[in-house]
BAMIFI-158942 format. One record per residue (C-alpha): residue number from 1; x, y, z. Coordinates in pm, whole numbers. Layout:
R; k; c1; c2; c3
R; NUM; X; Y; Z
...
This chain:
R; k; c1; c2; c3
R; 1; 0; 0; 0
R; 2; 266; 230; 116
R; 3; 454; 149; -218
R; 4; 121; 246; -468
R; 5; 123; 555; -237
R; 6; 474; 655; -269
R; 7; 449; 587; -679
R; 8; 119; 807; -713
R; 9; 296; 1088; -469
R; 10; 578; 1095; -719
R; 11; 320; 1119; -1062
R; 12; 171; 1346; -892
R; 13; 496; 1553; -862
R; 14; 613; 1540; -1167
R; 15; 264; 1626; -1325
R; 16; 320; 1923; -1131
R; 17; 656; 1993; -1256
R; 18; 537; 1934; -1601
R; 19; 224; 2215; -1526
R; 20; 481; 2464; -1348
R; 21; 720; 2424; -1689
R; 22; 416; 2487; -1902
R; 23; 310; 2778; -1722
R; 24; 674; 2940; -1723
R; 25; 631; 2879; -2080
R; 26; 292; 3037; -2123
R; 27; 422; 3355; -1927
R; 28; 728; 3406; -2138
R; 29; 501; 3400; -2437
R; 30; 246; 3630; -2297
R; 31; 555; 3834; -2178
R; 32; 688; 3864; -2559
R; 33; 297; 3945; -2708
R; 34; 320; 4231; -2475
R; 35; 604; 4371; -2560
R; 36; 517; 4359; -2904
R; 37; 194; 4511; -2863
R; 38; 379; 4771; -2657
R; 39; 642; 4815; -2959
R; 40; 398; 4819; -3177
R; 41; 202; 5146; -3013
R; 42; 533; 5363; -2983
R; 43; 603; 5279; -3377
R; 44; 239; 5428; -3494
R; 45; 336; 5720; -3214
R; 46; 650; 5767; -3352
R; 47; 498; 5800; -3702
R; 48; 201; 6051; -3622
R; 49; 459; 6284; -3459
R; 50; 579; 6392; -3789
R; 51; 268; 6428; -3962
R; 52; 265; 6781; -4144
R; 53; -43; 6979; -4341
R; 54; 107; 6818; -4677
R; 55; 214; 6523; -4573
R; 56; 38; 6234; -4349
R; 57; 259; 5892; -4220
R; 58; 32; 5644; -4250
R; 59; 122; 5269; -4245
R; 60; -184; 5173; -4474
R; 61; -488; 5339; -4549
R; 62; -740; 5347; -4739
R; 63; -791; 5687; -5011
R; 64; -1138; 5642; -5062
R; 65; -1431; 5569; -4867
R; 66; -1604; 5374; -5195
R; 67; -1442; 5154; -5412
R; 68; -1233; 5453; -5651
R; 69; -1318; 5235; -5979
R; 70; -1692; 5274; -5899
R; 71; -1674; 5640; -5859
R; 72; -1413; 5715; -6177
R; 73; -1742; 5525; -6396
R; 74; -2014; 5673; -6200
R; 75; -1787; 6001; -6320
R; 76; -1689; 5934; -6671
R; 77; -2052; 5813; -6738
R; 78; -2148; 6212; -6643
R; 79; -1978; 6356; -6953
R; 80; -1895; 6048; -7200
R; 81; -1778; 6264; -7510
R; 82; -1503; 6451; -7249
R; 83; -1182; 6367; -7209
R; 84; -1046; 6418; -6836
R; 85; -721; 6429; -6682
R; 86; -637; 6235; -6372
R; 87; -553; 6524; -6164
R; 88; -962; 6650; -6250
R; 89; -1039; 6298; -6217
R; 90; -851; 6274; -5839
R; 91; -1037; 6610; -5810
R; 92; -1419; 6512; -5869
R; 93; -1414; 6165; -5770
R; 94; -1240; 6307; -5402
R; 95; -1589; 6554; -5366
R; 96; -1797; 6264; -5446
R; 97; -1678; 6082; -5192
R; 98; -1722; 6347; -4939
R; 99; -1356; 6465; -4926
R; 100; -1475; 6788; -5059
R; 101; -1138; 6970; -4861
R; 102; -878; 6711; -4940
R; 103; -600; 6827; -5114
R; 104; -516; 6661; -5418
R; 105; -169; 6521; -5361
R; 106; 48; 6263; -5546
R; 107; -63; 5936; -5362
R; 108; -428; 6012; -5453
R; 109; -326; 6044; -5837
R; 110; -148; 5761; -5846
R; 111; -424; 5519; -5654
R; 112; -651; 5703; -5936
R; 113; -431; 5657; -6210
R; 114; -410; 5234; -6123
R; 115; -761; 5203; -6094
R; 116; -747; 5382; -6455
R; 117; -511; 5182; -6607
R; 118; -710; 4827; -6465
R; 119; -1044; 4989; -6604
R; 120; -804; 5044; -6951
R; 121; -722; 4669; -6957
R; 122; -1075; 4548; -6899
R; 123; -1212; 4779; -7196
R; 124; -1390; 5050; -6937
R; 125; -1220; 5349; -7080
R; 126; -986; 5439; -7335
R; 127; -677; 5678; -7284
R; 128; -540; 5919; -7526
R; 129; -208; 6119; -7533
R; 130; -105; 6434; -7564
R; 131; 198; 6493; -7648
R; 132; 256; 6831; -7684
R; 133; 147; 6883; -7292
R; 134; 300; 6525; -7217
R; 135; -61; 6421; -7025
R; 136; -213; 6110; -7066
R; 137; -638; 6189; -7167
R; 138; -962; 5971; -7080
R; 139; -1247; 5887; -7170
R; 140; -1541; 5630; -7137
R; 141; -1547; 5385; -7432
R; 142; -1796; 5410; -7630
């Protein structure tokens, strides 16, 4: 009796040494999420600091509330026979997604200008150059 005591005592400890190793093991991993979460905080603080009236630091956002694509048609389908530029493009499709007092910068263009060239390759539109301003010209296909 004594001996199926001392045998189940001794399971018993090292089931508890097994548990205390596990938990160690939990905490350092808990310990390192934390940190990065912490880490993580100071970066986006770090970035915002710097932020100026031209000039955001964003790590990713999004330009437009609606899908940009959706408003360049909804746009082009306005005036068909005109031929825009992606600045007045940037421009109207920015105050139809009620970002009347955005500035049009560069990383607006160019989100514009690749939803442009996708609607290009899938026959939307059709772009025209003009080469004595050097500025690229579109228009809905007709």
């Amino acid at each position: 009796m004594a001996y199926t005591l001392d045998k189940k005592l001794k399971e018993l400890e090292f089931e508890r040494k097994q548990v205390q190793q596990h938990l160690a093991l939990l905490d350092d991993k808990i310990y390192t999420l934390r940190k990065a979460i912490q880490i993580m905080e100071e970066e986006h603080q770090d970035i915002t600091e710097y932020n100026t009236a031209q000039f955001q630091y964003r790590t990713r956002r999004r330009r437009f509330n609606t899908n940009s694509a959706t408003l360049i048609i909804r746009l082009l389908k306005t005036e068909q026979n005109r031929y825009w530029r992606v600045e007045e493009i940037t421009r109207e499709i920015l105050i139809a997604d009620n970002q009347p007092n955005t500035l049009v910068n560069r990383t607006y263009i160019k989100n514009v200008h690749a939803a442009m060239d996708r609607l290009l390759k899938k026959g939307i539109v059709e772009r025209e150059s003009d080469k004595a301003h050097k500025v690229a010209l579109w228009k809905l296909k007709a």
